[in-house]
C-alpha positions in Angstrom: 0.0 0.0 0.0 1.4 3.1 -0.7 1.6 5.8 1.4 -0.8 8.3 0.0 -3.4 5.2 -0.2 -2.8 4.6 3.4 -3.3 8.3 4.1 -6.5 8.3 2.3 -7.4 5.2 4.5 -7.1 7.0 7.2 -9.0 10.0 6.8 -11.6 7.4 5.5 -11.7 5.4 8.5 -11.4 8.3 11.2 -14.0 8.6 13.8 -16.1 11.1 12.8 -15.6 13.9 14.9 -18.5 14.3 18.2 -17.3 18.1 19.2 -15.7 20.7 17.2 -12.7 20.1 19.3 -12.2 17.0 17.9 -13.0 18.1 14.3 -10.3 20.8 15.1 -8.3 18.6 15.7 -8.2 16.0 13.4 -8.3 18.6 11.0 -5.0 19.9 12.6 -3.9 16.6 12.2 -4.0 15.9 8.7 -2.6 19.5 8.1 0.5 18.6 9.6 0.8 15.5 7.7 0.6 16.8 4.8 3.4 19.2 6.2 5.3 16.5 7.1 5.0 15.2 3.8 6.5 18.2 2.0 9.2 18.0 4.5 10.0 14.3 3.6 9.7 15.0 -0.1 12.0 18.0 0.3 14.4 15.2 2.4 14.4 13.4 -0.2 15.3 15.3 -3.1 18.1 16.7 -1.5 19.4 13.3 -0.6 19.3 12.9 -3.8 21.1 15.6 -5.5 23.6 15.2 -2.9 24.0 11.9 -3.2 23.5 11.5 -6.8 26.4 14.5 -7.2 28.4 12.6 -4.9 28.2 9.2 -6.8 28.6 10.7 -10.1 31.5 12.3 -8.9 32.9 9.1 -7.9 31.9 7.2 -10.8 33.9 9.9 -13.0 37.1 9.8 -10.6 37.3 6.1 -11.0 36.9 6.2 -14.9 39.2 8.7 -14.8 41.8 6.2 -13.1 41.2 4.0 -15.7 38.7 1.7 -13.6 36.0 0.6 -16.1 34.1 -1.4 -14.1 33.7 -5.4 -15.4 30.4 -4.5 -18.5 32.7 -2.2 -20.0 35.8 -4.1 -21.1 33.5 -6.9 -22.4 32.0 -4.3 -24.6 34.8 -3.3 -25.6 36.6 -6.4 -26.7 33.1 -7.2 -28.6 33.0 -4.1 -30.5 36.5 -4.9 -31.1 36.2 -8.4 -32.4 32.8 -7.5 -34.3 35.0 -4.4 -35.9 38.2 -6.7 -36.7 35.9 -10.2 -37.9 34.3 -7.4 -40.6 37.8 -5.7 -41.5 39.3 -9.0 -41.8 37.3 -9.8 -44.3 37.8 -7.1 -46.3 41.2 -7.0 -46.1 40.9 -10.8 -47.1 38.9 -9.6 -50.7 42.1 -7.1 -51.2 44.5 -9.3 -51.1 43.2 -11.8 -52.8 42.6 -9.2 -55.5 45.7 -7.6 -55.5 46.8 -11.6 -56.2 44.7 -11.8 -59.2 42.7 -9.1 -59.8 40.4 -9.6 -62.0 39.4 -6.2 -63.4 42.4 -3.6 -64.4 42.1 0.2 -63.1 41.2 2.6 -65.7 43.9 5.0 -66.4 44.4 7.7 -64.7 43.1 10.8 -67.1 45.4 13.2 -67.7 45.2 16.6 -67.5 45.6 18.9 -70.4 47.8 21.9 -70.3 46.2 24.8 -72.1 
């Protein structure tokens, strides 16, 4: 249950009030909750930037180290093999064309001196 549903619960299931005291304050009550809840909402988004600046901060140190973690380097060497496995290939249909290739060049044209 989540907490405004259990808030709403609440106010549901609240006695109803016999004296205008008591309707004071409950009303008083739920004011301050919903104080409290801006509070812990402003809490929490300052834990946040601080600790989100703080890990980022971290997170770029170590990279800056040289520390890339364990997904990284795997990514790496499969880009690399992906990258090499399609260059090697071509480099396989240029030499075997430079062994016997089977169309000649056109000549180069040559330029006309006026």
């Amino acid at each position: 249950m989540s907490y405004k549903t259990a808030q709403q619960a609440a106010k549901n299931t609240a006695k109803a009030p016999e004296t205008q005291s008591e309707q004071t304050g409950q009303e008083a009550g739920f004011n301050m909750d919903d104080q409290f809840e801006s509070f812990d909402a402003a809490v929490a988004d300052s834990i946040v930037d601080l600790r989100g600046a703080r890990i980022m901060q971290m997170v770029l140190t170590r990279i800056g180290g040289g520390d890339l973690g364990k997904i990284a380097p795997q990514m790496f060497k499969s880009f690399e093999q992906g990258t090499l496995g399609a260059l090697g290939e071509q480099k396989k249909q240029l030499s075997e064309w430079h062994e016997k290739p089977l169309k000649a060049l056109a000549p180069a044209a040559k330029s006309s001196a006026s």
